[in-house]
C-alpha positions as CSV (number, residue, x, y, z in Angstrom):
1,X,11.1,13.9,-3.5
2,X,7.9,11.9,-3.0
3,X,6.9,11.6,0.6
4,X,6.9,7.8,1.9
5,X,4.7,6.7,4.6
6,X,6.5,5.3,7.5
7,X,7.0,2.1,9.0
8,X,9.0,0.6,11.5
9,X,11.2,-2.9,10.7
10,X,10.4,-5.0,13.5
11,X,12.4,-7.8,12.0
12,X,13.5,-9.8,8.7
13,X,12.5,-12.9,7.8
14,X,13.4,-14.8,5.0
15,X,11.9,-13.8,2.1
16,X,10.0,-10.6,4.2
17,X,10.1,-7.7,6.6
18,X,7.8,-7.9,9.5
19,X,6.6,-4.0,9.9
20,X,4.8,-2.0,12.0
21,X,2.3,0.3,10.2
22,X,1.0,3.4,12.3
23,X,-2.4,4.1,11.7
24,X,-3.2,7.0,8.7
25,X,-5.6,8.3,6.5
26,X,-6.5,7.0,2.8
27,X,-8.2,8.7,0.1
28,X,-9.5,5.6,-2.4
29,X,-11.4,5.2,-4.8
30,X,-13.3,1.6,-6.3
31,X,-12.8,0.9,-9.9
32,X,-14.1,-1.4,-12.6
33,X,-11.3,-3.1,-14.3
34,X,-8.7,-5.7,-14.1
35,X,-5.5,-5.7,-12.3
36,X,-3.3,-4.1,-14.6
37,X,-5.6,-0.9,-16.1
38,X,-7.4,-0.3,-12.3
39,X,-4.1,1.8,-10.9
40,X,-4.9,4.3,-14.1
41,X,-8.4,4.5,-14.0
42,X,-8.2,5.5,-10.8
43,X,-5.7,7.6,-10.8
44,X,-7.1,10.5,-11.7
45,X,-9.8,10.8,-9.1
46,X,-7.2,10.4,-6.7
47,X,-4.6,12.3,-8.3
48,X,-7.6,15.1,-8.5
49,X,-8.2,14.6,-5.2
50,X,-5.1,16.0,-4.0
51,X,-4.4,19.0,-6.1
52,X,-7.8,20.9,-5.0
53,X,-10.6,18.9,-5.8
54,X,-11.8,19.3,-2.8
55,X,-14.7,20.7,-0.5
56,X,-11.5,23.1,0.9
57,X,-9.5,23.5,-2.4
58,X,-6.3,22.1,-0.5
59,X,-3.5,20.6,-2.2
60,X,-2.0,17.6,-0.7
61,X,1.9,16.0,-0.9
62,X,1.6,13.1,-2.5
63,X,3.4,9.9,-0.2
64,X,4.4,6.7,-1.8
65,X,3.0,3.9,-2.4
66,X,-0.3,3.6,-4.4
67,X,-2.0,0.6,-2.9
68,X,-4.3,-1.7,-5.1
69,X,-6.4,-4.6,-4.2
70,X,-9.6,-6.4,-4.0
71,X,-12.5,-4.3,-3.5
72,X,-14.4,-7.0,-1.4
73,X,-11.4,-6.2,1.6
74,X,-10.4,-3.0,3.0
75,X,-7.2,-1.5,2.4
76,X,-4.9,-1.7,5.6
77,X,-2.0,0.2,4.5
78,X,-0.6,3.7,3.5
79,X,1.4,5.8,1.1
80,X,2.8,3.4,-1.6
81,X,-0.4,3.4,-4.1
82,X,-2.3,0.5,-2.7
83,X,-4.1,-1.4,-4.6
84,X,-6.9,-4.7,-4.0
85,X,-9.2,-6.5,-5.4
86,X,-13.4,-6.1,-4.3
87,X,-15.3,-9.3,-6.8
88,X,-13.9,-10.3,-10.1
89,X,-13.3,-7.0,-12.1
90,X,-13.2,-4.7,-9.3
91,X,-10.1,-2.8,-7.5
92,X,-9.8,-0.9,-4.7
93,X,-6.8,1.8,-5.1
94,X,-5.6,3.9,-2.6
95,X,-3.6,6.9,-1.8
96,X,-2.0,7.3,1.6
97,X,-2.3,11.2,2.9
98,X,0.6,12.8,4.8
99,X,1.3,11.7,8.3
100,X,-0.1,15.4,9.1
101,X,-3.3,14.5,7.7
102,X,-6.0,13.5,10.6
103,X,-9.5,12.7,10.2
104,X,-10.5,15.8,11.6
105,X,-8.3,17.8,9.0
106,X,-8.6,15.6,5.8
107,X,-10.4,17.9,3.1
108,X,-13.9,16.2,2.3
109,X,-14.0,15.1,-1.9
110,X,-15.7,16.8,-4.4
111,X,-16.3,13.8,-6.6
112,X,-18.8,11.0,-4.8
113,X,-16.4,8.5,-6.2
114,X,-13.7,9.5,-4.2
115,X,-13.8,8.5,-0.2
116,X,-11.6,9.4,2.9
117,X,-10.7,7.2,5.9
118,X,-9.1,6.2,8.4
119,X,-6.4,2.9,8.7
120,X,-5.5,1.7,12.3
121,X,-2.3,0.7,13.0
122,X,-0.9,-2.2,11.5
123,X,1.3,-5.3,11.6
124,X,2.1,-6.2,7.9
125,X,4.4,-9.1,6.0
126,X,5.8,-7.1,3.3
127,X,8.2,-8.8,0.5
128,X,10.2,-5.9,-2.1
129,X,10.5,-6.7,-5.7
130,X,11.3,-4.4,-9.2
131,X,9.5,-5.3,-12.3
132,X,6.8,-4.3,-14.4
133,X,3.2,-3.3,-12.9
134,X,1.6,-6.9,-14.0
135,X,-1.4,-9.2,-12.6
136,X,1.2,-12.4,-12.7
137,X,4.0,-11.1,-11.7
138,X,2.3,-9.7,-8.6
139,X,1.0,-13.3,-8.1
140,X,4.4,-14.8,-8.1
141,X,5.4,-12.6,-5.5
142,X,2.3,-13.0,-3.2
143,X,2.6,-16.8,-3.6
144,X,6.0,-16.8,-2.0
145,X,4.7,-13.8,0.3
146,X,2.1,-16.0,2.1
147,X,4.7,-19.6,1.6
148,X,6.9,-17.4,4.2
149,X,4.3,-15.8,6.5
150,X,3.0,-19.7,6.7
151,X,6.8,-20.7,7.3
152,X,7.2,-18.3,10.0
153,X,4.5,-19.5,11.5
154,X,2.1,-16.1,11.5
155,X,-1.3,-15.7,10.7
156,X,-2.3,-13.3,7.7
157,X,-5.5,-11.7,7.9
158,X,-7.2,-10.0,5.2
159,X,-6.1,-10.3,1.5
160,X,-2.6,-9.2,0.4
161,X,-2.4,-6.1,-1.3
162,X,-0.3,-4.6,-4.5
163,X,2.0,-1.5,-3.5
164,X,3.5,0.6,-6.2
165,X,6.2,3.6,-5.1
166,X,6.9,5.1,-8.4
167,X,5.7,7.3,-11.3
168,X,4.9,5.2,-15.0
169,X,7.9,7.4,-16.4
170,X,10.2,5.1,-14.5
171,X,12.1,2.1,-15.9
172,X,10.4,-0.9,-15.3
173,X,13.6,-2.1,-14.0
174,X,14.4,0.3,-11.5
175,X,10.8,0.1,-10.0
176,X,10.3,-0.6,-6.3
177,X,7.1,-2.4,-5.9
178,X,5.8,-4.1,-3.3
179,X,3.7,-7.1,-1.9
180,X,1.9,-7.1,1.6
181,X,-0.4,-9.0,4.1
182,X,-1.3,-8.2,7.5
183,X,-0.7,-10.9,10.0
184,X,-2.0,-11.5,13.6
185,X,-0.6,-9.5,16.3
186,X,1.5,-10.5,18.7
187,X,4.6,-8.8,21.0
188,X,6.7,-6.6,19.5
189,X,10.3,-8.0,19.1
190,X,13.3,-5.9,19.7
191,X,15.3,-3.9,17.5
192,X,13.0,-2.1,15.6
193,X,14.0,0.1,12.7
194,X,12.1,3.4,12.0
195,X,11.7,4.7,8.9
196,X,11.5,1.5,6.8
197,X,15.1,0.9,6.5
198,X,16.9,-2.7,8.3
199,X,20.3,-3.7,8.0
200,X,20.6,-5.6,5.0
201,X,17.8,-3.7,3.5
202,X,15.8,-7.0,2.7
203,X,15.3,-7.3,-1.3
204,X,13.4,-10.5,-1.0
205,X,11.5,-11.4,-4.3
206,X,13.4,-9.3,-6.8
């Protein structure tokens, strides 16, 4: 089973979680191309990244999510693959690295394309939906994302970014993907839940 970077659930909101990200270590790589192909393209730099290609030959775990978005912002998250958007036509996408993983210990990439850093820790606005791996339906759910972080009354900083925690292979139904923003910081409320599981188990946005 696939690693998944942890998190704790500091509360639910509607439509959202409000979590706490601890800080970790990314391997990510910038691509050229539009929301839907950039999780592919860069894929296998990352993918390569893990399994040896590398300065130590070390093979890595991999931990879930893939995080995509706008190369222009950094990527503040972890483990799902991540990815953001940098100027028009350009995607950041990210792996997250085992908890283990420190800068100090993170093998250095072969391929110049590929870089390795570190994320501080994190408060994030995150919203679960299933579906397909598409540019609008991503923007549907990041509109009604950042309607509730404004309802709640928080402040997002940075851009929102895509999270994706499973392999192409399965159904497009059955997919757990993600939308998150990071939001202002403020005291931590009770109840926290570790391990990114809440009562309820929020499915907002599906």
């Amino acid at each position: 089973m696939t690693e998944q970077q942890p998190y704790l659930v500091l509360r639910t909101e509607p439509g959202f979680e409000l979590r706490r990200y601890p800080a970790h270590m990314v391997a990510e790589v910038t691509v050229s191309a539009g929301f839907d192909d950039a999780g592919n393209r860069a894929f296998r730099y990352l993918f390569g990244y893990i399994t040896g290609e590398n300065r130590s030959h070390s093979t890595l775990s991999m931990t879930s999510p893939v995080v995509q978005k706008s190369a222009s912002e950094e990527i503040a998250m972890t483990a799902p693959v991540m990815q953001s958007a940098a100027d028009a036509g350009s995607y950041t996408v990210a792996f997250v690295l085992p908890e283990m993983i420190t800068a100090d210990t993170a093998p250095e990439p072969v391929r110049p394309e590929v870089s390795v850093r570190l994320v501080p820790e994190s408060l994030s606005a995150a919203t679960k939906y299933s579906g397909r791996w598409t540019q609008s339906s991503y923007q549907k759910h990041c509109a009604d994302l950042m309607a509730g972080v404004a309802a709640a009354g928080m402040k997002p900083i940075g851009e929102p970014r895509f999270a994706r925690f499973d392999p192409p292979y399965k159904p497009w139904f059955l997919r757990r993907n993600e939308v998150l923003v990071d939001v202002a910081d403020g005291a931590v409320p009770d109840g926290a839940v570790p391990d990114g599981t809440a009562p309820g188990d929020n499915e907002a946005g599906r």
